[in-house]
VEXMARVEX-921415 format. One record per residue: x, y, z of N, C-alpha, C, O, CB in turn; residue number from 1. Coordinates in steps of 0.2 Angstrom, whole numbers, always signed. Atoms other than C-alpha are relative to their C-alpha. Glycine has a CB too. Example, Ala and Ser with C-alpha at 12.3 -4.5 7.8 and 13.67 -1.06 7.14 Angstrom:
<sites>
- +4,-6,+0,+62,-22,+39,+4,+6,+0,+9,+5,+3,-5,+0,+6,1 $
- -4,-6,-1,+68,-5,+36,-4,+5,+3,-1,+11,+4,+2,+2,-7,2 $
</sites>
This chain:
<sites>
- -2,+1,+7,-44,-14,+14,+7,+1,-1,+10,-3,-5,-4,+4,-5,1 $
- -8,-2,+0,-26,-6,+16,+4,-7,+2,+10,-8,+0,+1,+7,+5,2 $
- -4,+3,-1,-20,-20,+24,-2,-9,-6,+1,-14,-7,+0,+1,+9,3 $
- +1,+5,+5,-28,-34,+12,+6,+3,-8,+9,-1,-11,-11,+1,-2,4 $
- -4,+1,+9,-20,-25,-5,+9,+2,+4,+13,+4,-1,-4,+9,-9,5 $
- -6,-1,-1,-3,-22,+6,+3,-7,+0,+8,-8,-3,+1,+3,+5,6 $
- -3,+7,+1,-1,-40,+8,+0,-2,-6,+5,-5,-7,-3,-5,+4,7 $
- +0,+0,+6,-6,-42,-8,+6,+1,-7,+8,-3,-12,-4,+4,-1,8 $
- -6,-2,+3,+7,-31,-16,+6,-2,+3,+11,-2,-1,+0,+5,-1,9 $
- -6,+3,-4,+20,-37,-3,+1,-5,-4,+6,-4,-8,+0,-2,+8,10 $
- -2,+6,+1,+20,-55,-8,+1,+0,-9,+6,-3,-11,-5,-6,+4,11 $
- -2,-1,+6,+20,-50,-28,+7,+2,-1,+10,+0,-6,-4,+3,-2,12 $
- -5,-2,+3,+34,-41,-27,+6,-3,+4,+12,-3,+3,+0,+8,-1,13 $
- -5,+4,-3,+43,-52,-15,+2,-8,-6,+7,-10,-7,-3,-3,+8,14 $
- -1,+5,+5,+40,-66,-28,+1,-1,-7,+2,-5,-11,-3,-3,+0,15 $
- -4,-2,+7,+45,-56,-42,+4,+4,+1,+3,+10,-2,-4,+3,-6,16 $
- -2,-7,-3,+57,-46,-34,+7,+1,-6,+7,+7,-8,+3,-2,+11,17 $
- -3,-1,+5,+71,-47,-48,-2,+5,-6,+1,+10,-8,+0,-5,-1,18 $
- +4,-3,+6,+60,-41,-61,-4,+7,+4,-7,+12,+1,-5,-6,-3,19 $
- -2,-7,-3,+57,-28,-48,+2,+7,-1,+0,+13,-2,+1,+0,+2,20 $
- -8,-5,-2,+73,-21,-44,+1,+1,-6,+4,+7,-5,+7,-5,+4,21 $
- +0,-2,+7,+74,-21,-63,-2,+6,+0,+1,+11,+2,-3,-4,-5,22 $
- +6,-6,+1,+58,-10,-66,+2,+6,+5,+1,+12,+4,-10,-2,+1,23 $
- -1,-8,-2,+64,+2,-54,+6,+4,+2,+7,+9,+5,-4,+1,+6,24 $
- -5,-4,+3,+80,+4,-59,-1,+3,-7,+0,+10,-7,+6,-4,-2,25 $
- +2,-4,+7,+74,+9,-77,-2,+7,+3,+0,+13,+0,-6,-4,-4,26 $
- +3,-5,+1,+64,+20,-69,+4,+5,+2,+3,+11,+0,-6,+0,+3,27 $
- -6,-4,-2,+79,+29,-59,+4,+3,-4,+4,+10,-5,+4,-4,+3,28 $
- -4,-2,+6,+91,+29,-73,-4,+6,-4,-1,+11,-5,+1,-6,-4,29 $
- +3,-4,+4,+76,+35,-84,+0,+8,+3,+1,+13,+0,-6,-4,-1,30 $
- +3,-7,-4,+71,+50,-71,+8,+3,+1,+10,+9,+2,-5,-3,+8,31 $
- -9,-7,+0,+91,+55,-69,+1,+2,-6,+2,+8,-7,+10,-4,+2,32 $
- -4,-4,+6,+96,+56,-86,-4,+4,-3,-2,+8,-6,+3,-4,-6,33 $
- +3,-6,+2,+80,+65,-90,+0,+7,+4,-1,+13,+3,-9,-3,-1,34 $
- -1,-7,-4,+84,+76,-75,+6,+4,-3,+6,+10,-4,+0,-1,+9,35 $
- -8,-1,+3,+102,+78,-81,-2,+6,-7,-1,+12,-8,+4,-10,-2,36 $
- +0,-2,+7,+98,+83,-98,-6,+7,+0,-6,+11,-5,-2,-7,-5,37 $
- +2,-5,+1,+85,+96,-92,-8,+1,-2,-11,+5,+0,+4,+3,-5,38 $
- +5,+1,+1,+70,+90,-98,-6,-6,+4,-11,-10,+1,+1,+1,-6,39 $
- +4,+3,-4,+63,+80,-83,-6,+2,+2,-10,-3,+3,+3,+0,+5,40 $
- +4,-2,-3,+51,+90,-76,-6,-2,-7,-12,-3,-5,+1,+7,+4,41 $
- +6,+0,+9,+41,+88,-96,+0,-10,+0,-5,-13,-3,+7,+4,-11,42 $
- +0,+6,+5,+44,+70,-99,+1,-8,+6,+1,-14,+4,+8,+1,-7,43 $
- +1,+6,-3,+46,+60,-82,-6,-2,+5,-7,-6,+9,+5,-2,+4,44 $
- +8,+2,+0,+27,+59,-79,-1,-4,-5,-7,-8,-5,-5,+6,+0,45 $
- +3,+6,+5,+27,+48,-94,+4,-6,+3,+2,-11,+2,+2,+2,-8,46 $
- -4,+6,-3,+40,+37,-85,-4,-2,+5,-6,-8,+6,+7,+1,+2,47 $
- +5,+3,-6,+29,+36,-70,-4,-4,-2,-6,-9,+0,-3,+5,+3,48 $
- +7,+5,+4,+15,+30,-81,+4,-6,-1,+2,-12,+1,-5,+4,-10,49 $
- -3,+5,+3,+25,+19,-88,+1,-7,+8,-1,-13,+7,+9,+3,-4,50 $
- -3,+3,-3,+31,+11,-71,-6,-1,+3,-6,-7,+6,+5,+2,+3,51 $
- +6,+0,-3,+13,+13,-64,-4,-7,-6,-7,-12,-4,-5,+7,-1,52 $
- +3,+7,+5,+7,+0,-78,+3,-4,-2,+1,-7,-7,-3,+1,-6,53 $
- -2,+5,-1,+20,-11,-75,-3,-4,+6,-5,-10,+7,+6,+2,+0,54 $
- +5,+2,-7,+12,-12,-57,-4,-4,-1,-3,-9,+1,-5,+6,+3,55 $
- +7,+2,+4,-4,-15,-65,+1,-6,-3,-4,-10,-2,-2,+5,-6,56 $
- -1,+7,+2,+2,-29,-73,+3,-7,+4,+4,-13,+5,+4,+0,-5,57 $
- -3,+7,-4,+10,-36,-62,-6,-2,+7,-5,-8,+10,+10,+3,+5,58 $
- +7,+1,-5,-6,-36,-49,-3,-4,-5,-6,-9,-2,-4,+7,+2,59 $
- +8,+3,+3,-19,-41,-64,+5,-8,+0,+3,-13,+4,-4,+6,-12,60 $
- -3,+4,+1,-6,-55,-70,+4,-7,+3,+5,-13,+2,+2,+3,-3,61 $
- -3,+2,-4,+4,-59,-58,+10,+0,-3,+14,-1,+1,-5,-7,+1,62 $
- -7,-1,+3,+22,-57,-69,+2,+5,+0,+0,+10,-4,+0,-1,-4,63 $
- -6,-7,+2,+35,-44,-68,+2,+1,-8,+6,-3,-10,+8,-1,+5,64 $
- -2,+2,+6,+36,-41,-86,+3,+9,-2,-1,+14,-2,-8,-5,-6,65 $
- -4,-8,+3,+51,-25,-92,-4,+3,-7,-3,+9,-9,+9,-1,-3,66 $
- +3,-1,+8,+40,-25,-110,-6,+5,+4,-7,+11,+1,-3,-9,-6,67 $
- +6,-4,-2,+24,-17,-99,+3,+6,+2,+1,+12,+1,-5,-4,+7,68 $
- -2,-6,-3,+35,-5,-91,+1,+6,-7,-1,+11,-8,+6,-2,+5,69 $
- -1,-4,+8,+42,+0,-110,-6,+2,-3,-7,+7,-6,+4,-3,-6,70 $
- +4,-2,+5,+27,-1,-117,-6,+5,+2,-10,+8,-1,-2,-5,-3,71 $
- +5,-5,-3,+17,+9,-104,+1,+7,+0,-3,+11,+2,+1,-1,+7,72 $
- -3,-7,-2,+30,+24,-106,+0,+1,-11,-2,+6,-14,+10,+0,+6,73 $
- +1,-1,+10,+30,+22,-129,-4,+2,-3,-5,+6,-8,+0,-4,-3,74 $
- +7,+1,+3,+12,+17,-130,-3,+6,-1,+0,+11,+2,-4,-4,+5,75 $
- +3,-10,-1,+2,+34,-135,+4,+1,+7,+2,+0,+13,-11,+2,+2,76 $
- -2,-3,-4,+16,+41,-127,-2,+6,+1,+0,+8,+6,+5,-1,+1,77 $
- +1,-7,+2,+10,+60,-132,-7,+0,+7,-7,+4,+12,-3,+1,-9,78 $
- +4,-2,-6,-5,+58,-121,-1,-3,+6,-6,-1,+10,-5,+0,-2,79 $
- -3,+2,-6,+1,+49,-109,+5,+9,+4,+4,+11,+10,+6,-7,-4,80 $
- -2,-6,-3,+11,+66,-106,-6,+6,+1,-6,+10,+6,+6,+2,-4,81 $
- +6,-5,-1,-5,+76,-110,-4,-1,+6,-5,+4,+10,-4,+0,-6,82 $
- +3,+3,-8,-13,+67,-95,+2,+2,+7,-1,+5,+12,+1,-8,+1,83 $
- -4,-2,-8,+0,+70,-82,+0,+7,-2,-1,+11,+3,+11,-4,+1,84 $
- +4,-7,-3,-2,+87,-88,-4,+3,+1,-3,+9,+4,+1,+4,-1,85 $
- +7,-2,-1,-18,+90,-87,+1,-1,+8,+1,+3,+13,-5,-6,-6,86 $
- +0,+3,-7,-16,+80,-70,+4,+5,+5,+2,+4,+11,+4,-6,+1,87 $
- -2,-2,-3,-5,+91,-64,+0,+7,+1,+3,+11,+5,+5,-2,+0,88 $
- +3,-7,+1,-12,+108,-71,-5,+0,+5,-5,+5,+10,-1,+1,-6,89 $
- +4,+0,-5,-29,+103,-62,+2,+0,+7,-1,+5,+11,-2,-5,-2,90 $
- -3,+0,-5,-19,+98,-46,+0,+8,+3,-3,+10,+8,+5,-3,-2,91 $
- -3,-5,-2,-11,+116,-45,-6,+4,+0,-8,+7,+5,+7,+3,-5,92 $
- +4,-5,-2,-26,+126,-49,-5,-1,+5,-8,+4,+7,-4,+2,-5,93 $
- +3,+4,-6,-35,+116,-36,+3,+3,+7,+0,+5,+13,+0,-8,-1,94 $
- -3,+0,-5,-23,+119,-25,+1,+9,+3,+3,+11,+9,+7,-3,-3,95 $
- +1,-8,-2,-24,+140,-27,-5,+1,+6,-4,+6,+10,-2,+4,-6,96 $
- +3,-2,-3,-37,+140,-19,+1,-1,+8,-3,+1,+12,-4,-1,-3,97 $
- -2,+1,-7,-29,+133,-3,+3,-9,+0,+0,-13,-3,-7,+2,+6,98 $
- -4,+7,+1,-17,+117,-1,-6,-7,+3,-4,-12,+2,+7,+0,+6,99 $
- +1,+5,+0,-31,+106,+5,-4,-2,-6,-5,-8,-8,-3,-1,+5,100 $
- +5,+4,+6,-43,+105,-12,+5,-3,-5,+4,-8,-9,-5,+6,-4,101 $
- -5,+1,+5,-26,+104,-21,+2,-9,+0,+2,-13,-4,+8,+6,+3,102 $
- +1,+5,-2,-24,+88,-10,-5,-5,-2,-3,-10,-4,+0,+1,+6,103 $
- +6,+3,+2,-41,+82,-13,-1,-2,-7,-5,-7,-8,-4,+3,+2,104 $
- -2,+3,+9,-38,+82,-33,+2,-2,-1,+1,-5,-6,+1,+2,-5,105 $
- -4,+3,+1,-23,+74,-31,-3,-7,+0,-2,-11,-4,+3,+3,+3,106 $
- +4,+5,-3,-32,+61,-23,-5,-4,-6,-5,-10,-8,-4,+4,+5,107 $
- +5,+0,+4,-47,+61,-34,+2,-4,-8,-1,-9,-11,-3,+8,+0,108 $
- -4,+3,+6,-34,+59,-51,+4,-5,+0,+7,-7,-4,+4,+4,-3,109 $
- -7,+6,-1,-23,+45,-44,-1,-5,-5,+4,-7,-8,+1,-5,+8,110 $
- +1,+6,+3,-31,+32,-53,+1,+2,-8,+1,-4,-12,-7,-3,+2,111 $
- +1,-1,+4,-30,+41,-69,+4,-5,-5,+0,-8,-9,+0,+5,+0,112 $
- -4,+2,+2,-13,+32,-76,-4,-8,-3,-5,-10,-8,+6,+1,+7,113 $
- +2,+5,-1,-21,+15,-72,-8,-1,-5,-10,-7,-7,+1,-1,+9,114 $
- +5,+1,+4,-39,+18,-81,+3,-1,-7,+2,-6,-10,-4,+6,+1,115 $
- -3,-1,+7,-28,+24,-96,+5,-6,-2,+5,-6,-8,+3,+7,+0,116 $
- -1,+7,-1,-19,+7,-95,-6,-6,-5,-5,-9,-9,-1,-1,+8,117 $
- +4,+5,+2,-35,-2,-97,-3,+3,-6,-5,-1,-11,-6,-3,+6,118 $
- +6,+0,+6,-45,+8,-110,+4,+6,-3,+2,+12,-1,-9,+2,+3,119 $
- -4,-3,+5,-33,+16,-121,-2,+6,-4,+1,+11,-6,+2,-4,-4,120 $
- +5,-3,+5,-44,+24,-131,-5,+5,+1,-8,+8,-3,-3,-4,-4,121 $
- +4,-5,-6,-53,+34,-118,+4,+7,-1,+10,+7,+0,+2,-3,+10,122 $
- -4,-6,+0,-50,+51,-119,+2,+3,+8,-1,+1,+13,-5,+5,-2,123 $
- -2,-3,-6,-39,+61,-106,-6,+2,+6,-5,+0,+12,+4,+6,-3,124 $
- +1,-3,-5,-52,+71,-98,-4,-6,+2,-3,-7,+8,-4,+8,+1,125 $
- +1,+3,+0,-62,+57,-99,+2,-5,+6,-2,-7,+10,-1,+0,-5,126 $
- -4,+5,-4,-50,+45,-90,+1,+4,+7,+1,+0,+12,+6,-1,-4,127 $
- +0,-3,-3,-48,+59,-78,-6,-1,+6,-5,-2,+12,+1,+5,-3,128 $
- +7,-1,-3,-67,+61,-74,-2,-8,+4,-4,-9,+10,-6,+4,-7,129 $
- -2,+7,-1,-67,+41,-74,+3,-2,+10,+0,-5,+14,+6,-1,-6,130 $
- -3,+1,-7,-55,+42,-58,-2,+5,+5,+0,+5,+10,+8,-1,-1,131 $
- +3,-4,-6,-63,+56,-49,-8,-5,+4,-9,-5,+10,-3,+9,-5,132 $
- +7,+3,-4,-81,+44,-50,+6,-6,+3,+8,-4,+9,-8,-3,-7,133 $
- -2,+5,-6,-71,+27,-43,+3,+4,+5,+1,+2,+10,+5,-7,-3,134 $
- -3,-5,-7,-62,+39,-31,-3,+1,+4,-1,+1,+10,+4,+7,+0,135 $
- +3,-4,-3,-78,+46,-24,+0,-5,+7,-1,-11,+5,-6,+2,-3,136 $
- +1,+3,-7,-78,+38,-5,+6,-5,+0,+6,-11,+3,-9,-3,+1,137 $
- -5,+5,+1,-61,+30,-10,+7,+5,+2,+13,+2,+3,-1,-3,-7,138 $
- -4,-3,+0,-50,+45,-8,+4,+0,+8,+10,+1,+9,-2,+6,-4,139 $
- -5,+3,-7,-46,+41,+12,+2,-4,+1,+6,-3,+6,+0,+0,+4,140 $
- -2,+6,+0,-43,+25,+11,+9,+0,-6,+15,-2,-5,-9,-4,-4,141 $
- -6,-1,+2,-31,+29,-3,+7,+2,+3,+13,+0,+3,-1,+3,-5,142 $
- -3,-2,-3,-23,+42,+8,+3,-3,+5,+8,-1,+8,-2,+5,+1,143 $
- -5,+4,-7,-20,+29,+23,+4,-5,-1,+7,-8,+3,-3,-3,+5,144 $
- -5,+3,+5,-13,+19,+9,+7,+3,+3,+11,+1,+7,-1,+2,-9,145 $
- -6,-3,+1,+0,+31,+7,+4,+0,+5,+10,-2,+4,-1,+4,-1,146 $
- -1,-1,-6,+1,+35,+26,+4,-7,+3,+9,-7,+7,-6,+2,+2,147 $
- -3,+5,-3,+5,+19,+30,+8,-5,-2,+10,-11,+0,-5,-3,+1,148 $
- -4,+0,+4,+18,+19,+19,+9,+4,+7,+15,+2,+7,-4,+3,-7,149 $
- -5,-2,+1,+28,+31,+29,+8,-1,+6,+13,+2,+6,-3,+6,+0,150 $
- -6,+1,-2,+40,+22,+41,+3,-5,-6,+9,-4,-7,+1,-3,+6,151 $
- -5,-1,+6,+45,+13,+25,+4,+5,-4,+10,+5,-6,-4,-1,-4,152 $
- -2,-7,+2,+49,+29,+19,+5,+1,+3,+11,+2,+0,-5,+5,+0,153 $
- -4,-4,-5,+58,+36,+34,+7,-6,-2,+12,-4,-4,-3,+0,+10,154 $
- -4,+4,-1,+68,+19,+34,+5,+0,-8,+11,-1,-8,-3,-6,+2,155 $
- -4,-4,+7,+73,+23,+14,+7,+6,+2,+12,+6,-1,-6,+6,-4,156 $
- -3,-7,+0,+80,+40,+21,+6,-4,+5,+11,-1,+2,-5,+8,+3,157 $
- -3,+2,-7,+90,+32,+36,+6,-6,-5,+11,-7,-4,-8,-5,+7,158 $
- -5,+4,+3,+99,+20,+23,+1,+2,-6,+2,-3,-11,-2,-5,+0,159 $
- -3,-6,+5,+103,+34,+12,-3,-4,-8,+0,-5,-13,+11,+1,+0,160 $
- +3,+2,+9,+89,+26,-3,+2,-7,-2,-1,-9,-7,+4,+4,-7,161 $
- +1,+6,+0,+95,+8,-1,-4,-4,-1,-4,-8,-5,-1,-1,+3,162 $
- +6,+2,+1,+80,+4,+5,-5,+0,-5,-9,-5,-6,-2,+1,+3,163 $
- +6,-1,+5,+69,+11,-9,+2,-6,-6,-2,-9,-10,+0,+10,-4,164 $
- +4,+7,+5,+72,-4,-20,-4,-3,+1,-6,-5,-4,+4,-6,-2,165 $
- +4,+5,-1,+61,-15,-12,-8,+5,+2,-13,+3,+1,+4,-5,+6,166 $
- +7,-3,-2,+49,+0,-3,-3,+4,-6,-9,+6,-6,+2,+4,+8,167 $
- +6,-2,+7,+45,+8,-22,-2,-4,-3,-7,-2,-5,+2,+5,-6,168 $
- +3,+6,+4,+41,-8,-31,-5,-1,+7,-10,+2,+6,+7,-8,-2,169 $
- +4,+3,-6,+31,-14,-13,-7,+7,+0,-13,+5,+0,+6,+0,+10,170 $
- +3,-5,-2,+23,+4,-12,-5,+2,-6,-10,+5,-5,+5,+5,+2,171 $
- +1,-1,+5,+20,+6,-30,-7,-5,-4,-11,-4,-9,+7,+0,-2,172 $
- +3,+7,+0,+11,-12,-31,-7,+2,+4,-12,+1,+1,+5,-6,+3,173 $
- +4,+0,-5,+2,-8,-17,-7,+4,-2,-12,+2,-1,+3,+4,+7,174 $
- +4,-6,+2,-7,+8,-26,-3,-3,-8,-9,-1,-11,+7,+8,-1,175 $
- +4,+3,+4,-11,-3,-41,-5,-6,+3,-11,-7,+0,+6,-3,-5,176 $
- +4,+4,-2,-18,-18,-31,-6,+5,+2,-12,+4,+1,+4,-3,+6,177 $
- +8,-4,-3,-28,-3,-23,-5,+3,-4,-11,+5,-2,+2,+6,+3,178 $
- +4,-2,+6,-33,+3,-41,-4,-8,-2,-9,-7,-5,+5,+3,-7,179 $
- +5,+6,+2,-41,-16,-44,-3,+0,+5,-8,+4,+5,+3,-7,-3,180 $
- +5,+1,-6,-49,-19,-27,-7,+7,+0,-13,+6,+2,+7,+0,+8,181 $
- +5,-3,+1,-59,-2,-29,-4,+2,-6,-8,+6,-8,+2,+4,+3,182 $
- +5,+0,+8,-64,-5,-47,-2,-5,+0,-5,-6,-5,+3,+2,-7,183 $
- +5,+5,+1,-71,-20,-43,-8,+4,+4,-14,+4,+3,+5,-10,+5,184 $
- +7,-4,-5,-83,-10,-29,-3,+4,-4,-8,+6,+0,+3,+5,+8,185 $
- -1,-6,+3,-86,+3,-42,-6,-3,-7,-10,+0,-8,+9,+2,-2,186 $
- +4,+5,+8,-95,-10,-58,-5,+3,+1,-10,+2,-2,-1,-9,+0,187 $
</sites>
C-alpha cells in the first residue's frame, strides 16, 4: 500500500506542482511569522490543518486549490485549534508513561485533521476516537509511510531546505492519499 499511495501523491503533486510550491510557502511564511511574533507553538497546528486539507483536496479532487488551504485554517478555526490540542495533550500524557505509547497515539490520531475535513460537525473527541477506529491495524503501515520518507528528508537537510519544496507537498500528499486508501478498507 505505501508504495501504491506514494506514486499516487508523487504524480499529483508533480502535476500540480505550482500550486504546491504555493501551499507550502504559505504554510512557511505562515509558521515563521507566527513563530516570530511568539505565538507559534498556539496557533500553527491550525496551519497544519489547514495545509493537511489542502492535501485532502488535492488527492479527493485532483486540484491544487490556495482557497482549501485558507479555508482549512478559517473554517471553525477555534476547534480546529481545540483538536490539535487535545491531539497533542493526549499525545504527551500517553507519552509519560514511556516514549513508545506516546508514539502509538501519535499514530492512532494522525487522521484526525483529515476526518474533521470531511465531517465538520463531528465533535473533536469524536473525530479523535473516529481516527483511533480507521488506524486500528493501520498505524504501521502509516509509520513506513513515514519511514520511507526519510532519505527524502536527509536530502532536504543536505540542501540546506531546498529540497523541502517538493519533498513536503510529495510527503504531505502521500499522508492524505493514505487517509483515503484506508478509509475506503474501513466502510
Amino acid at each position: 500500500m505505501v508504495k501504491r499511495v506514494k506514486s499516487k501523491a508523487k504524480e499529483l503533486v508533480l502535476d500540480h506542482l505550482v500550486g504546491n510550491i504555493i501551499a507550502f510557502f504559505l504554510l512557511v511564511v505562515m509558521t515563521v511569522l507566527l513563530d516570530a511574533t511568539g505565538i507559534g507553538a498556539i496557533l500553527s497546528g491550525v496551519v497544519a490543518f489547514g495545509y493537511s486539507i489542502f492535501c485532502l483536496e488535492l488527492i479527493k479532487t485532483k486540484k491544487a486549490r490556495i482557497g482549501a488551504f485558507f479555508g482549512g485554517i478559517f473554517k471553525n478555526f477555534f476547534k480546529k485549534w481545540a483538536a490539535g490540542f487535545l491531539m497533542g495533550l493526549y499525545t504527551c500524557l500517553w507519552s509519560l508513561l514511556l516514549i513508545i505509547p506516546g508514539i502509538v497515539k501519535y499514530y492512532a490520531y494522525a487522521m484526525t485533521p483529515y476526518i474533521m475535513a470531511e465531517k465538520p460537525q463531528m465533535g473533536i473527541n469524536d473525530a479523535i476516537t473516529k481516527s483511533r477506529e480507521i488506524m486500528k491495524g493501520h498505524k504501521w503501515q502509516l509509520f513506513l509511510l513515514d519511514v520511507s520518507f526519510t532519505g527524502w528528508m536527509l536530502l532536504s537537510i543536505l540542501t540546506l531546505g531546498i529540497a523541502l519544496v517538493f519533498v513536503w507537498p510529495y510527503y504531505s500528499a502521500a499522508r492524505a492519499a493514505f487517509y483515503k486508501e484506508i478509509k475506503k478498507s474501513v466502510k
